[in-house]
C-alpha positions in Angstrom: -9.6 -4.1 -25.6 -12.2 -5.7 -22.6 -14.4 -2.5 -24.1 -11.7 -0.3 -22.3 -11.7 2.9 -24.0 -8.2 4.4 -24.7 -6.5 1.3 -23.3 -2.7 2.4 -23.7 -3.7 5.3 -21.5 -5.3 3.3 -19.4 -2.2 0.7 -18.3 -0.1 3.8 -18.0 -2.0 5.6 -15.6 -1.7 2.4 -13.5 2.2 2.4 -13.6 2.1 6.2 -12.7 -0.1 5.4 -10.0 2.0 2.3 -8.6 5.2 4.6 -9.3 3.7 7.3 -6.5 5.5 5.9 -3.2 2.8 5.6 -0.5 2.2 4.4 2.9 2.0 0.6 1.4 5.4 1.3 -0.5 7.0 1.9 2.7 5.1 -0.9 4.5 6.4 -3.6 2.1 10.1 -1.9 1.7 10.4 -2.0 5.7 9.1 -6.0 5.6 11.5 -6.8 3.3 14.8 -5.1 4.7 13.5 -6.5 8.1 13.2 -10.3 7.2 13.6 -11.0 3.7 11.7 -11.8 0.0 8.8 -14.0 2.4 8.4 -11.0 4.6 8.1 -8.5 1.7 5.5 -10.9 -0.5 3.6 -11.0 2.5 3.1 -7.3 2.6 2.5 -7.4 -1.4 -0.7 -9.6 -0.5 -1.7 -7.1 2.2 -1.6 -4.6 0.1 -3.4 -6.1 -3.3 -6.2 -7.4 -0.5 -6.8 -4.1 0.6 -6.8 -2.5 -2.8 -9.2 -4.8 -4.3 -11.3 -4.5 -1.2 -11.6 -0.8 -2.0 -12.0 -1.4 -5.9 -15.0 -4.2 -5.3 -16.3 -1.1 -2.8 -16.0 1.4 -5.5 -17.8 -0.8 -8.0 -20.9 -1.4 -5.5 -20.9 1.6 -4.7 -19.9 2.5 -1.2 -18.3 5.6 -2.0 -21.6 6.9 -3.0 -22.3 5.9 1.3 -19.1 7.4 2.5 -19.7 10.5 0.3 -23.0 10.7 2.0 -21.4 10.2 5.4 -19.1 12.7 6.1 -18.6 11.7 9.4 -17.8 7.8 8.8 -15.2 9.0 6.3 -13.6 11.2 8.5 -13.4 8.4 11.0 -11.5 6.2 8.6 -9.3 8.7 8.2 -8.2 9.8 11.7 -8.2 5.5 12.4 -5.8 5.6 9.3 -3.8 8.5 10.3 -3.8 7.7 13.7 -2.4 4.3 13.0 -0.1 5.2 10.6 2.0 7.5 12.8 1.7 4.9 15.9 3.5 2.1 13.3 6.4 5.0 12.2 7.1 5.6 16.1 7.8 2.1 17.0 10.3 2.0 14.1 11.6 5.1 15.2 11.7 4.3 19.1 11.6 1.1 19.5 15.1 -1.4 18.7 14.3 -4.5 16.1 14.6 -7.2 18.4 17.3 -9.5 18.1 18.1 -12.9 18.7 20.8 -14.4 20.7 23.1 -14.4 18.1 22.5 -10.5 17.5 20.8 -10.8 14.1 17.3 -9.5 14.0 14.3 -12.0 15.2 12.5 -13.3 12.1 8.5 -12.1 12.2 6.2 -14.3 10.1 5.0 -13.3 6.9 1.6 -13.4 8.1 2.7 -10.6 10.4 3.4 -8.3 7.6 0.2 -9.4 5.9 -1.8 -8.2 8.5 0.0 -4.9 8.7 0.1 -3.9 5.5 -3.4 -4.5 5.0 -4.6 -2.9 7.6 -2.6 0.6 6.1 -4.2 -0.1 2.9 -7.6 -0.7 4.2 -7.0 3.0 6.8 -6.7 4.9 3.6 -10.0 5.3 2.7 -9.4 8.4 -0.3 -8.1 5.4 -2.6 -12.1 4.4 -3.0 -12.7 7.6 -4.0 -9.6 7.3 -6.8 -11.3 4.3 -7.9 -14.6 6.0 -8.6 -12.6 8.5 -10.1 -10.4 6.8 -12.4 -12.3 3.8 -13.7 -15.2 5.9 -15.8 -12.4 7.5 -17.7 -11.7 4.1 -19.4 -15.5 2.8 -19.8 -16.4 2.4 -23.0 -20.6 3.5 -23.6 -22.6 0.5 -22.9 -19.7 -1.7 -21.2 -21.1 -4.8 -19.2 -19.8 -5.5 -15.7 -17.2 -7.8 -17.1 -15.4 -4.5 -18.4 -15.2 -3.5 -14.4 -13.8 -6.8 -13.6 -11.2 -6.8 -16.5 -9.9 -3.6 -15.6 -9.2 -4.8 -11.3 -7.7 -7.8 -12.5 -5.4 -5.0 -14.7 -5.3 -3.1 -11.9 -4.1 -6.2 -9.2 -1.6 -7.8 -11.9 0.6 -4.7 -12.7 0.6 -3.7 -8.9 1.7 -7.2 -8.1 4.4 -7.2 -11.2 5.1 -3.7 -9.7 5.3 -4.7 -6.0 6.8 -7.7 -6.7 10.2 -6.4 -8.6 10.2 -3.7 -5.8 10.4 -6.4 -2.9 13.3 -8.3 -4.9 15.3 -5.3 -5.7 14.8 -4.1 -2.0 16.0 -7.3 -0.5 19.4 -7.3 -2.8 19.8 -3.5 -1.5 18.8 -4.7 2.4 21.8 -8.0 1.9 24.0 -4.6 0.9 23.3 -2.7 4.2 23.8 -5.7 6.3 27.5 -5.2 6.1 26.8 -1.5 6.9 24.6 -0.9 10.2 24.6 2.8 9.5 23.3 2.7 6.1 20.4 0.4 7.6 19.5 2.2 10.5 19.6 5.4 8.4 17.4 3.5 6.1 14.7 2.4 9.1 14.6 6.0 10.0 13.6 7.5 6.9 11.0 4.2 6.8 9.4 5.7 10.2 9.8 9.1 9.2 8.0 9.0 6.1 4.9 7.0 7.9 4.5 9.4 10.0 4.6 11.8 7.4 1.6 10.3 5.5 -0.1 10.0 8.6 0.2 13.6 9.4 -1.3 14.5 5.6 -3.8 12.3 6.5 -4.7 13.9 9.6 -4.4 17.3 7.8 -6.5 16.8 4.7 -9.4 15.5 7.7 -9.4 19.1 8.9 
């Protein structure tokens, strides 16, 4: 189907891949249990924006650049490391503000938007898993429309994905709203594992 060769395989090696919790899982989880479904589809659309930015780039070839250019990659990765660890510290040090009334002050979606995207967009090894995991699905001889087919695949299911995972986060968040612990416990793990990816990050640029 679209000239994509073992296409079955093909949709679920996307679903594995959206099923591996990363840095934008976390970013979207945390916008949702902090200000609701608008918050957390914001995020989603920071996310998908920096992903297809990365699969266009894989398609036109900048990976070919950064593989040539050791040093801009690294930079992209200490940027994305570096940044990555600053957003899990203010989580972890630094009290959601709150309103008069003592619920937590509402952030725009546009807010999340930006800082989801900008984690997607610090990760720069997901080009190279683009480069990497589209020509196992090219059929011989496949036009440029195939490449385009199989992004679109690519954006849909992590939206569908994303999507359900922002719904079923906000029903758990309504949940812990009756029990501070379980939330703050919740926020702390959040920060914890941000920082976590950022230290890979920082690791694997050794």
């Amino acid at each position: 189907m679209f000239d994509i060769q073992n296409y079955g395989s093909f949709i679920a090696a996307i679903v594995i891949f959206q099923l591996m919790p990363g840095p934008g899982t976390f970013a979207i989880l945390n916008a949702t249990a902090r200000n609701g479904v608008g918050a957390g589809f914001g995020a989603v659309l920071g996310t998908l924006l920096g992903d297809a930015t990365y699969m266009i780039a894989a398609v036109a070839g900048l990976a070919a650049i950064m593989i040539a250019n050791p040093l801009l990659f690294q930079a992209l990765q200490w940027f994305g490391a570096a940044y990555l660890c600053w957003m899990g510290l203010q989580m972890l040090l630094k009290p959601a503000a709150k309103n008069v009334s003592g619920q937590e002050q509402k952030r725009s979606a546009r807010t999340y938007f930006r800082n989801a995207l900008v984690i997607s967009l610090t990760n720069p090894k997901v080009i190279l898993f683009f480069v990497a995991f589209f020509p196992l699905f090219i059929s011989p001889g496949s036009s440029s429309v195939t490449l385009v087919a199989m992004m679109i695949h690519v954006s849909v299911i992590s939206f569908l994905y994303q999507g359900a995972l922002v719904l079923i986060g906000n029903a758990a968040a309504t949940r812990l709203k009756t029990l501070p612990l379980a939330r703050k416990v919740a926020t702390r793990v959040t920060s914890l594992a941000l920082i976590g990816f950022g230290i890979r990050l920082a690791a694997s640029n050794r």
